[in-house]
ZAVEXTOR-644526 format. One record per residue (C-alpha): residue number from 0; residue in three letters; chain; x, y, z. Coordinates in pm, 1 decimal, decimal comma. Example, Ala and Ser with C-alpha at 12.3 -4.5 7.8 and 13.67 -1.06 7.14 Angstrom:
BEGIN
+-----+--------+--------+----------+----------+----------+
| num | residu | chaine |        x |        y |        z |
+-----+--------+--------+----------+----------+----------+
|   0 |    ALA |      A |   1230,0 |   -450,0 |    780,0 |
|   1 |    SER |      A |   1367,0 |   -106,0 |    714,0 |
+-----+--------+--------+----------+----------+----------+
***
This chain:
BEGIN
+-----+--------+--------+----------+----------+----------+
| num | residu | chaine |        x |        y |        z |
+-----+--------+--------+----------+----------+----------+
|   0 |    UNK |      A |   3897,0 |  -1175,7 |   4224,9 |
|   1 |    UNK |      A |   3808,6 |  -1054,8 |   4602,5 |
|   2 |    UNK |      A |   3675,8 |  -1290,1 |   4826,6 |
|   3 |    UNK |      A |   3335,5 |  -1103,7 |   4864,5 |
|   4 |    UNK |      A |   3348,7 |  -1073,2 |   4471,0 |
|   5 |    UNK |      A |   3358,7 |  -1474,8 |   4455,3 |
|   6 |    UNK |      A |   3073,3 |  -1532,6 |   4695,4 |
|   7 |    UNK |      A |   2843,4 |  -1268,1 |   4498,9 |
|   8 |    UNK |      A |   2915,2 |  -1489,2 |   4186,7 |
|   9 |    UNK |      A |   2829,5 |  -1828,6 |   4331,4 |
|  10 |    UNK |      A |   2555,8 |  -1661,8 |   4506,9 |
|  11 |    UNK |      A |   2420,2 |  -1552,9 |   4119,5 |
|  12 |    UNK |      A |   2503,2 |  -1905,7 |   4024,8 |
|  13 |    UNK |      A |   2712,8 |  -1759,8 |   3736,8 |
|  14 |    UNK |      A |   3057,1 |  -1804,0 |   3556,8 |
|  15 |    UNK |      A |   3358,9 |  -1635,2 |   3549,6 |
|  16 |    UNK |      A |   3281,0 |  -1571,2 |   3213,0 |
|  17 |    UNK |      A |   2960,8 |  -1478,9 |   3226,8 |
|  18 |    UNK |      A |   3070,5 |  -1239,5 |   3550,2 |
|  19 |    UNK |      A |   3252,9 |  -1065,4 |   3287,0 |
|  20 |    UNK |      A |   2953,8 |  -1006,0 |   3019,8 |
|  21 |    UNK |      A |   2703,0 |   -843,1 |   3271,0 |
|  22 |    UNK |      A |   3018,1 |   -617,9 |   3340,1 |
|  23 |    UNK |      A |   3053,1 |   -533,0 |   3020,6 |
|  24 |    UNK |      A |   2671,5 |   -491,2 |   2999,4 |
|  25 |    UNK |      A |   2652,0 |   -288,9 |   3307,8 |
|  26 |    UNK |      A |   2950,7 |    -20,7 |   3128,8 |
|  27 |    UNK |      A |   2763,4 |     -8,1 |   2831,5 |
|  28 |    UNK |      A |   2433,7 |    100,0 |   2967,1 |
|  29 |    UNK |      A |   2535,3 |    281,3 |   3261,7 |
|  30 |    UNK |      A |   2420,9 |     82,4 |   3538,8 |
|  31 |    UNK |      A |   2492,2 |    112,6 |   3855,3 |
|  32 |    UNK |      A |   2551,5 |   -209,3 |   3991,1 |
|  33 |    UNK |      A |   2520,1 |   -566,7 |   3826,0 |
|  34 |    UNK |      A |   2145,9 |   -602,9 |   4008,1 |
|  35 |    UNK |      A |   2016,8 |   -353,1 |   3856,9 |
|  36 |    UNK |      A |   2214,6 |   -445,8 |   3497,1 |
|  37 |    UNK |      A |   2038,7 |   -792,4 |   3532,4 |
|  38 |    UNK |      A |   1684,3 |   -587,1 |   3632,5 |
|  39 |    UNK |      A |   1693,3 |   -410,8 |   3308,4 |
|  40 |    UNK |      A |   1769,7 |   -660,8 |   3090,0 |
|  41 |    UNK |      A |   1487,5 |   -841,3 |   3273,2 |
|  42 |    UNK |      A |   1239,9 |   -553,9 |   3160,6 |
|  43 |    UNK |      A |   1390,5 |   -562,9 |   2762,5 |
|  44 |    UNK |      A |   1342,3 |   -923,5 |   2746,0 |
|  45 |    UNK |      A |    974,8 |   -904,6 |   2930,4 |
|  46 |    UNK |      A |    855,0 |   -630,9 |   2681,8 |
|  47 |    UNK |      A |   1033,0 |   -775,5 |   2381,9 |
|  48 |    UNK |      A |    792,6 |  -1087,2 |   2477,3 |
|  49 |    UNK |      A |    506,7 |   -907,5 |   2516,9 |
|  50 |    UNK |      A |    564,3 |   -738,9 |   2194,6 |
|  51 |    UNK |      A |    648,4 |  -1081,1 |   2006,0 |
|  52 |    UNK |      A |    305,7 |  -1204,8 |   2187,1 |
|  53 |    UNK |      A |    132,2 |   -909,9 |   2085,3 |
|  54 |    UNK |      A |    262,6 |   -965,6 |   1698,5 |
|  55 |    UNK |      A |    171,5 |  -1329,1 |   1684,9 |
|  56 |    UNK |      A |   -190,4 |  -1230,5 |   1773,0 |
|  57 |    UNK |      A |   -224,0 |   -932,9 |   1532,0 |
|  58 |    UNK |      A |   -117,6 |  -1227,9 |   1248,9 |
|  59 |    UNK |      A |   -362,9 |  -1430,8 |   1372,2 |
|  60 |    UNK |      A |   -640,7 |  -1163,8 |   1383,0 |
|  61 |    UNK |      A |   -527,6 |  -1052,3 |   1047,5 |
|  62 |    UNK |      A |   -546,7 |  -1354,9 |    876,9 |
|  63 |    UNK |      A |   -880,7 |  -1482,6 |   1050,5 |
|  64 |    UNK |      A |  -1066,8 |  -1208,1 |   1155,5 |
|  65 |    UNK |      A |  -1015,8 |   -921,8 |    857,1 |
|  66 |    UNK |      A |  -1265,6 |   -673,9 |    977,9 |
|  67 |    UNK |      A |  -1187,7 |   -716,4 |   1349,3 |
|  68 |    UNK |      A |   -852,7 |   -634,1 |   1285,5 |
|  69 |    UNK |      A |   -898,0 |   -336,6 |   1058,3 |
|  70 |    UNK |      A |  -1128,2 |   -211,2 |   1340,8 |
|  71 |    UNK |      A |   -880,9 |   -254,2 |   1630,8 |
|  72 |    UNK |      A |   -569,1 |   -108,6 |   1347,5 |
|  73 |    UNK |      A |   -793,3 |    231,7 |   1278,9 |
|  74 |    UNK |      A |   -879,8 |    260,1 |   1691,1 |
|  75 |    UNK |      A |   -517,3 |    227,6 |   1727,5 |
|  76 |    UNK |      A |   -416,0 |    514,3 |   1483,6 |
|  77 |    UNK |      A |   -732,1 |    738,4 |   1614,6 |
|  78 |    UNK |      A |   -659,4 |    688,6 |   1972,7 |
|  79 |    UNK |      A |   -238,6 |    760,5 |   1872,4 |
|  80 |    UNK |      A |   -142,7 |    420,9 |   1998,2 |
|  81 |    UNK |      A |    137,3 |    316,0 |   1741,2 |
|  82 |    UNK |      A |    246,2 |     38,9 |   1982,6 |
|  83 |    UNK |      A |    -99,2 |   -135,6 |   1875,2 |
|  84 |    UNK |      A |    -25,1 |   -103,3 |   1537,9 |
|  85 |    UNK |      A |     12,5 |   -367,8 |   1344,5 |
|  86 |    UNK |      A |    282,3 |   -230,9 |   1098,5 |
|  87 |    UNK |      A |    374,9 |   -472,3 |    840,5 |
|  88 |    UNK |      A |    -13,7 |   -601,6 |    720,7 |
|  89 |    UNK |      A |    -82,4 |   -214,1 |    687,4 |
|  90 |    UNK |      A |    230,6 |   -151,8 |    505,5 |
|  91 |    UNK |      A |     84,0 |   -437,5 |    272,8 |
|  92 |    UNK |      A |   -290,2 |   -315,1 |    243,5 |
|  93 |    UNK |      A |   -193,4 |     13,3 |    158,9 |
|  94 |    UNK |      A |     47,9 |   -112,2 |    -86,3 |
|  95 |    UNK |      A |   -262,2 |   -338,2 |   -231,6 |
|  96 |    UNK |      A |   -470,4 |    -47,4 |   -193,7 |
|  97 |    UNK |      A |   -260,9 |    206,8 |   -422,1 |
|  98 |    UNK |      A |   -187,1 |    -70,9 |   -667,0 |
|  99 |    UNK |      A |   -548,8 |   -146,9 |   -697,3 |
| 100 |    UNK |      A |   -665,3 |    253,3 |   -724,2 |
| 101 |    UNK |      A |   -401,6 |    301,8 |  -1023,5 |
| 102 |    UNK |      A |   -567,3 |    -10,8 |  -1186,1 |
| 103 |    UNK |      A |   -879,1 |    110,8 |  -1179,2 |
| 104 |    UNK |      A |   -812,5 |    450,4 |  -1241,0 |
| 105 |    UNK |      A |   -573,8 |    312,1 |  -1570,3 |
| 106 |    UNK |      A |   -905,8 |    109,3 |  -1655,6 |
| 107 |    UNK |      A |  -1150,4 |    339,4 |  -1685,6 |
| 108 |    UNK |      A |   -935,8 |    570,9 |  -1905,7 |
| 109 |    UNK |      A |   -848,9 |    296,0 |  -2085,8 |
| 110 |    UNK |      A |  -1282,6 |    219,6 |  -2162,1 |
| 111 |    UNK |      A |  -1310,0 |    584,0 |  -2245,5 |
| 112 |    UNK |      A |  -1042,4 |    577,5 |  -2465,5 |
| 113 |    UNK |      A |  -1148,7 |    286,5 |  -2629,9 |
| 114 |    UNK |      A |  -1485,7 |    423,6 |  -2665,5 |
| 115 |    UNK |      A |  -1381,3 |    748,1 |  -2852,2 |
| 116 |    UNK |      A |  -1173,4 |    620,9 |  -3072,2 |
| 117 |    UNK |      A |  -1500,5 |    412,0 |  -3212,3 |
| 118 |    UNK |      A |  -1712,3 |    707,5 |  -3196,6 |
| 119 |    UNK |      A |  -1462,6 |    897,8 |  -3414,6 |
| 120 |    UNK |      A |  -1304,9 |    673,7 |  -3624,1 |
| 121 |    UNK |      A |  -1561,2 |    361,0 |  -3687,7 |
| 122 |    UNK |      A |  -1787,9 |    590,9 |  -3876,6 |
| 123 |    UNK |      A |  -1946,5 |    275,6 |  -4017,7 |
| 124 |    UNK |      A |  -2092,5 |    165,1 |  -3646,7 |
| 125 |    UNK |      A |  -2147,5 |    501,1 |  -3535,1 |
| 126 |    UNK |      A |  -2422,3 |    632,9 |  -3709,6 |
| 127 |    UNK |      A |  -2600,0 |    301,5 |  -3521,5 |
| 128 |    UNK |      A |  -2404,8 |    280,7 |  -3183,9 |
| 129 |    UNK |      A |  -2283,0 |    636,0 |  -3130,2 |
| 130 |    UNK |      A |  -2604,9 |    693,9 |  -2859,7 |
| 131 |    UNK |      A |  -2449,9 |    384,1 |  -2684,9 |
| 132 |    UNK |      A |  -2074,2 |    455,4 |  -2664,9 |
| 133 |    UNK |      A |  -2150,8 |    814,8 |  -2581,2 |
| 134 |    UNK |      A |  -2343,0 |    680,2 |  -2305,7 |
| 135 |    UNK |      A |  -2054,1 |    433,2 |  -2193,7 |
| 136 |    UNK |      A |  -1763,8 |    750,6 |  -2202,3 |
| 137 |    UNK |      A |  -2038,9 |    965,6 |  -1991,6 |
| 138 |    UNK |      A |  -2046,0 |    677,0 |  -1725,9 |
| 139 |    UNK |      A |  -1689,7 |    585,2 |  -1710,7 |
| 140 |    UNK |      A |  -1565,0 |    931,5 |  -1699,3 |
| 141 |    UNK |      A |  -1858,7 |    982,5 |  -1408,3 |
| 142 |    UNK |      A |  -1625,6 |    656,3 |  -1233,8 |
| 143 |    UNK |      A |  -1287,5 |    800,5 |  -1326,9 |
| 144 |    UNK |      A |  -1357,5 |   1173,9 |  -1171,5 |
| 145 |    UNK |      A |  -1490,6 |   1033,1 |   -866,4 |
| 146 |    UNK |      A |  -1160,0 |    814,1 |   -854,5 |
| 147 |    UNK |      A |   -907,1 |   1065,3 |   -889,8 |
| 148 |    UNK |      A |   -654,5 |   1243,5 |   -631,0 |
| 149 |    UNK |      A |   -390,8 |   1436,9 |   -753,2 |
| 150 |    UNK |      A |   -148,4 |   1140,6 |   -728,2 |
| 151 |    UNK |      A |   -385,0 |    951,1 |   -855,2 |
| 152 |    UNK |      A |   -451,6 |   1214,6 |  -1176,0 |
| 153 |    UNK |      A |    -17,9 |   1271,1 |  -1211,9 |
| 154 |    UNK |      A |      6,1 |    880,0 |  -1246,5 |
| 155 |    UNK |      A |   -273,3 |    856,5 |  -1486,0 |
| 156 |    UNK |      A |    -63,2 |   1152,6 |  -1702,2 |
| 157 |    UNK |      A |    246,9 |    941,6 |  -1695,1 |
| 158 |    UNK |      A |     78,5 |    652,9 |  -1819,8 |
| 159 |    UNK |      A |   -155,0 |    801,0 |  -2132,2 |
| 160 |    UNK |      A |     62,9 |    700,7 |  -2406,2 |
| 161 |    UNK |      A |     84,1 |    338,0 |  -2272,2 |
| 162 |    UNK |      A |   -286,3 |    314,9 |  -2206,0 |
| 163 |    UNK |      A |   -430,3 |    451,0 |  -2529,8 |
| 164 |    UNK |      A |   -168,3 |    186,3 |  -2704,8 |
| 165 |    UNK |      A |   -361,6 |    -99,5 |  -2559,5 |
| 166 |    UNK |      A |   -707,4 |     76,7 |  -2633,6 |
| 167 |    UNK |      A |   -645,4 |    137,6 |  -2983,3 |
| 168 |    UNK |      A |   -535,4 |   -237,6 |  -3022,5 |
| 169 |    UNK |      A |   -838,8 |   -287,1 |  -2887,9 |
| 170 |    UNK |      A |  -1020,9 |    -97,8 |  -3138,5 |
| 171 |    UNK |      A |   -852,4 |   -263,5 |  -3399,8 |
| 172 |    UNK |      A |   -933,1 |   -610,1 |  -3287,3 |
| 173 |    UNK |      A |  -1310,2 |   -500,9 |  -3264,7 |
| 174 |    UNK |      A |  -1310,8 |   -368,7 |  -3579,7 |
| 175 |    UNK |      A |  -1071,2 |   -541,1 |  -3788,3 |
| 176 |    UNK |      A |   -967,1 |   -256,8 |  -3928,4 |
| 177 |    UNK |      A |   -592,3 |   -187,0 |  -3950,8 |
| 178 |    UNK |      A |   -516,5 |    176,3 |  -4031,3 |
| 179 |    UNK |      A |   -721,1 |    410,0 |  -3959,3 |
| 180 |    UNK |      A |   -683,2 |    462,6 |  -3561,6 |
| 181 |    UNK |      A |   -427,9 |    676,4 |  -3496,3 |
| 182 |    UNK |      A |    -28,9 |    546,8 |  -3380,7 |
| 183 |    UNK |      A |    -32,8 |    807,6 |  -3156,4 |
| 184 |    UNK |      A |   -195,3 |    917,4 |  -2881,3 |
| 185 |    UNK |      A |   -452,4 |   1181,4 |  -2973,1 |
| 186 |    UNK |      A |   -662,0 |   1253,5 |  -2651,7 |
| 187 |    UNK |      A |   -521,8 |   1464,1 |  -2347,4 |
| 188 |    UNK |      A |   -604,1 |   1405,6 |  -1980,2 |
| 189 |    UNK |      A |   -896,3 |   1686,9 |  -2021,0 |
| 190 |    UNK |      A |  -1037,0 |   1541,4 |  -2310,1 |
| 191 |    UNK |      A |  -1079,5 |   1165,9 |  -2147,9 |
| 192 |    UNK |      A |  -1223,4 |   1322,4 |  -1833,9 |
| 193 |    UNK |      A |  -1513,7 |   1477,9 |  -2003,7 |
| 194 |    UNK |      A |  -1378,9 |   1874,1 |  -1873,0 |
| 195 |    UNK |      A |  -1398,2 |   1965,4 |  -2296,1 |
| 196 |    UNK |      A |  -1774,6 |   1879,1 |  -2256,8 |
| 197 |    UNK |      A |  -1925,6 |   2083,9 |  -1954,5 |
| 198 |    UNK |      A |  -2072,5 |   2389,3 |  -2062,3 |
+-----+--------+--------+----------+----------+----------+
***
């Protein structure tokens, strides 16, 4: 090592060793000179603070302050400011929110399934009731169409067959009868939202 190379180092207060790591730092991101190497890396760790900072608040605001945060999240996204953005609690509403749109998308078919089967097949109830369940489809249906995207409408295809299972053990329970709802499933998307019915 030069003699003007040794007095920079002790003037940085730094090792031969760590001489040799802002070199290699200062190759890799095309620095100039090792000032400038130690400048930048100076900036990276100020912003990576700032961002850490930044993060530990949005928790905070998430987990206290649920409508303040969902505010300051949507200004963030209208105003294009993705750096504001608190990316991992929106990953997990929207996650919540799909889940809990299929539910009640899946529930509501699953009520107007429930509800024909005991219109057609519990002929012994439905001379008294049929007014009443009719009543109960209309509204449910009213819920479901106002519910559905087309996502929404392709999951609810995929998942007929499972949901009219549970409904017709429903019906069963109600009833106590054993054989006379159908195994299979007998009503298609069009039927269980109400489109066979509109004039």
């Amino acid at each position: 090592m030069t003699q003007a190379g040794e007095t920079k180092r002790q003037n940085f207060n730094v090792t031969p060793e760590q001489e040799a790591q802002i070199e290699w730092l200062r190759e890799a991101i095309g620095a100039a000179s090792a000032k400038e190497t130690i400048l930048r890396a100076v900036s990276v760790l100020s912003a990576l603070k700032e961002y850490n900072q930044k993060k530990g608040q949005m928790v905070s605001l998430y987990e206290a302050e649920y409508d303040t945060w969902l505010e300051e999240q949507i200004q963030a996204l209208q105003q294009g400011k993705p750096e504001n953005l608190d990316v991992p609690h929106l990953i997990e509403e929207l996650e919540a929110l799909v889940r809990g749109e299929k539910s009640a998308v899946e529930n509501f078919a699953y009520q107007i399934i429930l509800h024909l089967l005991l219109i057609d097949y519990w002929s012994e109830e439905s001379l008294w009731n049929r007014r009443h369940w009719r009543s109960e489809v209309d509204n449910f249906q009213f819920q479901l169409n106002n519910r559905l995207t087309k996502n929404l409408k392709i999951h609810l295809v995929s998942r007929l067959d499972y949901i009219y299972g549970k409904a017709r053990k429903a019906a069963v329970n109600k009833t106590g009868i054993l054989d006379r709802f159908p195994e299979q499933n007998i009503y298609d998307l069009s039927q269980i939202l109400g489109e066979d019915d509109l004039p």
